[in-house]
C-alpha positions as CSV (number, residue, x, y, z in Angstrom):
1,X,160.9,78.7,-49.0
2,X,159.5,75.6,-46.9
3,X,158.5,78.4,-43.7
4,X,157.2,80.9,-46.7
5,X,154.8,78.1,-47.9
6,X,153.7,77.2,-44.3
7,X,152.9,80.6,-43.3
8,X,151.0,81.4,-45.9
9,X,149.1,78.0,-46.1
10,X,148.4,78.7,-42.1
11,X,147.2,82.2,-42.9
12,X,144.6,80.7,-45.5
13,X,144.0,78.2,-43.2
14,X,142.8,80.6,-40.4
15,X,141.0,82.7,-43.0
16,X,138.4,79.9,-43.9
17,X,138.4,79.1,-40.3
18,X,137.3,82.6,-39.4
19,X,134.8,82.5,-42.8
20,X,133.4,79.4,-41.2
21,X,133.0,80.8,-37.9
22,X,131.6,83.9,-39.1
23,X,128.9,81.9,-41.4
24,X,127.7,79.4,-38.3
25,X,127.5,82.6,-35.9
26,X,124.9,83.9,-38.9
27,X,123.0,80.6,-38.9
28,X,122.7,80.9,-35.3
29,X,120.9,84.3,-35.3
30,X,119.2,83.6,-38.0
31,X,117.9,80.4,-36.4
32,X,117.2,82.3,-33.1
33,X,115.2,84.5,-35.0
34,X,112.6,82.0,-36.1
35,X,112.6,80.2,-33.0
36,X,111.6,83.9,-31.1
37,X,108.1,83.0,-33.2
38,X,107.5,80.0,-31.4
39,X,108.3,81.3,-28.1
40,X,106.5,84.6,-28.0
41,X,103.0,82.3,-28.6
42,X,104.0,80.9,-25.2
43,X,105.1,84.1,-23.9
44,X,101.6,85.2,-24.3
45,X,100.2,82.8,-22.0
46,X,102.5,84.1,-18.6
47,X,101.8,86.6,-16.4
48,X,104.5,88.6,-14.1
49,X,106.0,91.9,-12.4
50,X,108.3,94.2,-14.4
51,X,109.7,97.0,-12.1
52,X,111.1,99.8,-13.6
53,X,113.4,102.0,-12.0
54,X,114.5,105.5,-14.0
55,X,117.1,107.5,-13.1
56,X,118.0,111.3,-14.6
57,X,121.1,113.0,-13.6
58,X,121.9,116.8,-14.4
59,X,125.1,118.5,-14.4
60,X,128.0,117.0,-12.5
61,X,126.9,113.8,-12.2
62,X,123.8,114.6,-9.8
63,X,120.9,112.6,-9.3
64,X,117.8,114.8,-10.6
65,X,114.8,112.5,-10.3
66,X,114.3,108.6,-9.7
67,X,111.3,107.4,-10.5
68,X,110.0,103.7,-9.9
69,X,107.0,102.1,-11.5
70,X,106.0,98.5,-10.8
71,X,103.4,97.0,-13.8
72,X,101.6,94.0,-13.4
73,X,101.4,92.1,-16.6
74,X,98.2,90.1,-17.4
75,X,96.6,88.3,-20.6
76,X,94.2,90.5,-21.8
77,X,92.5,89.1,-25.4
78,X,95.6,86.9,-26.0
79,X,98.2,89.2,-25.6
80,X,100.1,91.0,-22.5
81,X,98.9,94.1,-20.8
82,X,100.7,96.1,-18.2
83,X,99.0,97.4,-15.1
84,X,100.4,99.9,-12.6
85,X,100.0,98.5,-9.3
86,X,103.4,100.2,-7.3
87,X,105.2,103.3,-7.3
88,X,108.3,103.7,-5.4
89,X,107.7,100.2,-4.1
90,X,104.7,101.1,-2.4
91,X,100.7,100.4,-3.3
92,X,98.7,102.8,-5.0
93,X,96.8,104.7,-3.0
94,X,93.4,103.7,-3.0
95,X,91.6,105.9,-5.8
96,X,94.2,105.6,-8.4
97,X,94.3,102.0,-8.1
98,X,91.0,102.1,-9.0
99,X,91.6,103.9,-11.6
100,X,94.1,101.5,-12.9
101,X,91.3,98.7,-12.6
102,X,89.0,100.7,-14.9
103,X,92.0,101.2,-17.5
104,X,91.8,97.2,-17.7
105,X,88.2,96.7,-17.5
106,X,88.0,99.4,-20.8
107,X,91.0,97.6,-22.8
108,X,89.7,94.7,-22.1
109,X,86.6,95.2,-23.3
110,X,88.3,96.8,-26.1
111,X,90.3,94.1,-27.1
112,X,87.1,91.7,-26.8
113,X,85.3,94.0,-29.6
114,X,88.4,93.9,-31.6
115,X,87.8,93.0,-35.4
116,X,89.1,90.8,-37.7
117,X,90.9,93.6,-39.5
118,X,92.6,94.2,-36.3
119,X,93.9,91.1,-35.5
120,X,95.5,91.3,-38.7
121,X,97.1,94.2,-38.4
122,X,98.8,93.1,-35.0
123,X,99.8,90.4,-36.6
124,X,101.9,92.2,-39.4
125,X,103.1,94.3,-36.6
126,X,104.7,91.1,-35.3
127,X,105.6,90.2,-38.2
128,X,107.6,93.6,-38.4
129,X,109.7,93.2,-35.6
130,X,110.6,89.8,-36.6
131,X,111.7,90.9,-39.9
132,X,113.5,93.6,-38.1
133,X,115.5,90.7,-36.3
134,X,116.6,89.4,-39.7
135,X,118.4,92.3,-40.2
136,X,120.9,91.6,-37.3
137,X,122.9,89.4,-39.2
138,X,123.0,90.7,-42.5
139,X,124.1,94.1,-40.7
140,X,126.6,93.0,-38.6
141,X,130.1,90.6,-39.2
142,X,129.1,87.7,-36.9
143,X,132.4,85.4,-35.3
144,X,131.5,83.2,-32.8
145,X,134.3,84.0,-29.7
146,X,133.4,80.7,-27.8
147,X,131.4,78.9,-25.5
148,X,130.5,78.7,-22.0
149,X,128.0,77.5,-19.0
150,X,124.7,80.3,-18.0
151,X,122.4,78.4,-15.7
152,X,123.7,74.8,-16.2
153,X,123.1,75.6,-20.0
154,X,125.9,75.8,-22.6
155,X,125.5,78.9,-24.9
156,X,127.3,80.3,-27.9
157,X,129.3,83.6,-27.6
158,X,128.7,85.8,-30.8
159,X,130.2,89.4,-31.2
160,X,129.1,91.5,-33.6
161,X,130.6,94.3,-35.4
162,X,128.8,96.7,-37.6
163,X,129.5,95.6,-41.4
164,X,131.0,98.4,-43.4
165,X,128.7,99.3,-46.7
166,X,125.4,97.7,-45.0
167,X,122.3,98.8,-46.7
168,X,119.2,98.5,-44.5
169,X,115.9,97.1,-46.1
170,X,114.0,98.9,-43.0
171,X,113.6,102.6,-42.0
172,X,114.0,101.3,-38.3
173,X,117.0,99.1,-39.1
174,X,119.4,101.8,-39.8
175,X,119.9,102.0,-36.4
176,X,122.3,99.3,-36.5
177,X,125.1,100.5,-38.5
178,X,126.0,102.4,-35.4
179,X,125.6,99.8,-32.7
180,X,128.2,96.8,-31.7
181,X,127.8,93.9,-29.4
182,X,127.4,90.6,-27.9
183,X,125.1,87.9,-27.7
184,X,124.9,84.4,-25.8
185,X,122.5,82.3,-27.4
186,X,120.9,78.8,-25.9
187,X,122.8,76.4,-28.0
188,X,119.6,74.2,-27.1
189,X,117.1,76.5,-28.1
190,X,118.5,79.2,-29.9
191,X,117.2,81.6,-27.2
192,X,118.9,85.0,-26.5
193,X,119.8,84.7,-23.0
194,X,121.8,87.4,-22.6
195,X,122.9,90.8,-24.9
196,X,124.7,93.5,-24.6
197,X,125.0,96.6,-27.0
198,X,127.0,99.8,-27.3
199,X,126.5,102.7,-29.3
200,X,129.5,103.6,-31.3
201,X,128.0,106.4,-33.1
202,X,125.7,109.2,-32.0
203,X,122.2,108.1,-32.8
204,X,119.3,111.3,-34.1
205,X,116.2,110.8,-32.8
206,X,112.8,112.9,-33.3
207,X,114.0,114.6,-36.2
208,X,117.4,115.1,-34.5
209,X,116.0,116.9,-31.6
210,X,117.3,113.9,-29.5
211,X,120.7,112.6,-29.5
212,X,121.9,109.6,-28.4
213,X,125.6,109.5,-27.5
214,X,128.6,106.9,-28.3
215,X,129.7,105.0,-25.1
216,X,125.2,104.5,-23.8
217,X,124.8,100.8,-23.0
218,X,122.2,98.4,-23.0
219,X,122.6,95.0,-21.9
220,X,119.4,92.1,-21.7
221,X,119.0,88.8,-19.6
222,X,116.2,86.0,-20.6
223,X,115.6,83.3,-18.2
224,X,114.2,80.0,-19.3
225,X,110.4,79.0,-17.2
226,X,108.5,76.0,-16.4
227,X,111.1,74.1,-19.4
228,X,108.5,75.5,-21.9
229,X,109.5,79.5,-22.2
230,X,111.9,82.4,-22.4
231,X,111.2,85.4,-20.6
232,X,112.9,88.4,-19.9
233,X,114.6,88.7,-16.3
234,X,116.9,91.9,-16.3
235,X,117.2,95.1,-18.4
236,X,120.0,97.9,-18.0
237,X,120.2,100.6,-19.8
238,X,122.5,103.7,-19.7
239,X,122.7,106.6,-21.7
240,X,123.9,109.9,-22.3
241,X,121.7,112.5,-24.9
242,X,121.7,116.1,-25.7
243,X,118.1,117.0,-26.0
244,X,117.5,119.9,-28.8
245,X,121.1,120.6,-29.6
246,X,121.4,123.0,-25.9
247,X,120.6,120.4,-22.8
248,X,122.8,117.7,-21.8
249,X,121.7,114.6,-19.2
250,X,122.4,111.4,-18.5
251,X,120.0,108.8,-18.0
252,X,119.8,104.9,-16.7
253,X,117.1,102.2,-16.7
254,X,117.0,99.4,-14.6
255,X,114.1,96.9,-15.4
256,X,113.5,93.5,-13.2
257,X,110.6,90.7,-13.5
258,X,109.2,88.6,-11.2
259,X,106.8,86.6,-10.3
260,X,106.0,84.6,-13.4
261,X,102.7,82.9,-13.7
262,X,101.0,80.6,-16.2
263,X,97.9,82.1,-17.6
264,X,96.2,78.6,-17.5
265,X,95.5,77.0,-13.3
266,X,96.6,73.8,-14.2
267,X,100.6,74.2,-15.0
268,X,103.4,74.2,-12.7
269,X,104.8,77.8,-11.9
270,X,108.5,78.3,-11.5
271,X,109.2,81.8,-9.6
């Protein structure tokens, strides 16, 4: 009777343990989620290299096409624009260069002429994808796995796991029903440093004419700059699709940054 009463009072005891667990792991995200406001006003003001490298494979696993872009990302009328500068690691010839240069001189002209109305729609936009965000944790049963050490900095471990009956208040966010993951957030501040995300269920696209297949991968790495910001340092992404119901391939993204720079001369830059 005594061991009947103990194992049931331990059972409970882990339940509201898990509850509790599951409920900070929550808070976190949704604190992480309103701190991303703060950081992407800083994120504004930085400048820095994003290479992407795409890769397509056909049938048996062949390599059909690699294709690498390096963009040079600048503050153009307060907000980040991305100029080709390398393909395949190499300079732009010439010509096309300059044709890059006169893509920037036009947008940022553009942007300069920009009304009022404009601004304000950019800003919803924002406020979108934020909203977006805070529909990770109401989509997703939260527990927070433990703790450990990424860059001298201790970070929470949260896995997430789709929540069964989840009702989306975005179009967009019904994407996540069929996603599960991981996420280490900055226990200082509440930064995602790193992610990673599987698909468990096939994912329509395009009116179905894309399909994303169960078992594609993407996995995400910030890294903290000049004490002061968060910016992205690594992307991966691989995934298998059908494309219109007949064609198979396989695709996978690789996506480094370098190279960051303060917008303003007088800070201290960290590469």
């Amino acid at each position: 009777m005594k061991k009947a009463l103990y194992l049931a009072m331990n059972a409970a005891f882990l339940v509201c343990v898990q509850r509790m667990c599951a409920q900070d792991a929550a808070d976190i995200i949704r604190h992480s989620v309103e701190r991303d406001a703060t950081n992407f006003e800083r994120f504004k003001n930085y400048t820095f290299l994003e290479r992407v490298e795409d890769r397509r494979y056909g049938r048996g696993g062949a390599l059909a096409s690699k294709e690498i872009q390096t963009y040079e990302f600048m503050v153009l009328g307060g907000r980040p624009y991305g100029k080709l500068v390398e393909r395949d690691d190499k300079a732009l010839p010439a010509k096309e260069a300059l044709k890059e240069q006169e893509k920037v001189d036009k947008e940022s002209a553009k942007r300069q002429r920009e009304s009022a109305s404009e601004k304000v729609r950019q800003d919803k936009d924002r406020a979108e994808e934020r909203a977006y965000l805070r529909e990770v944790p109401e989509a997703f049963n939260l527990i927070v796995e433990g703790t450990e050490e990424i860059g001298g900095r201790p970070v929470w471990i949260i896995g997430a796991q789709p929540k069964s009956g989840y009702r989306p208040k975005l179009k967009r966010a019904e994407i996540l029903a069929h996603l599960r993951g991981k996420i280490w957030v900055d226990q200082a501040d509440y930064q995602w440093v790193k992610a990673e995300v599987e698909v468990i269920d096939p994912i329509s696209f395009e009116l179905g004419l894309v399909k994303l297949a169960s078992g594609s991968v993407l996995n995400f790495d910030q890294l903290r700059v000049n004490e002061e910001v968060w910016l992205p340092a690594h992307i991966t992404v691989r995934a298998g699709a059908r494309l219109l119901y007949l064609r198979k391939f396989r695709e996978e993204l690789d996506v480094t940054y370098r190279d960051y720079h303060k917008f303003q001369a007088d800070s201290r830059v960290v590469e």
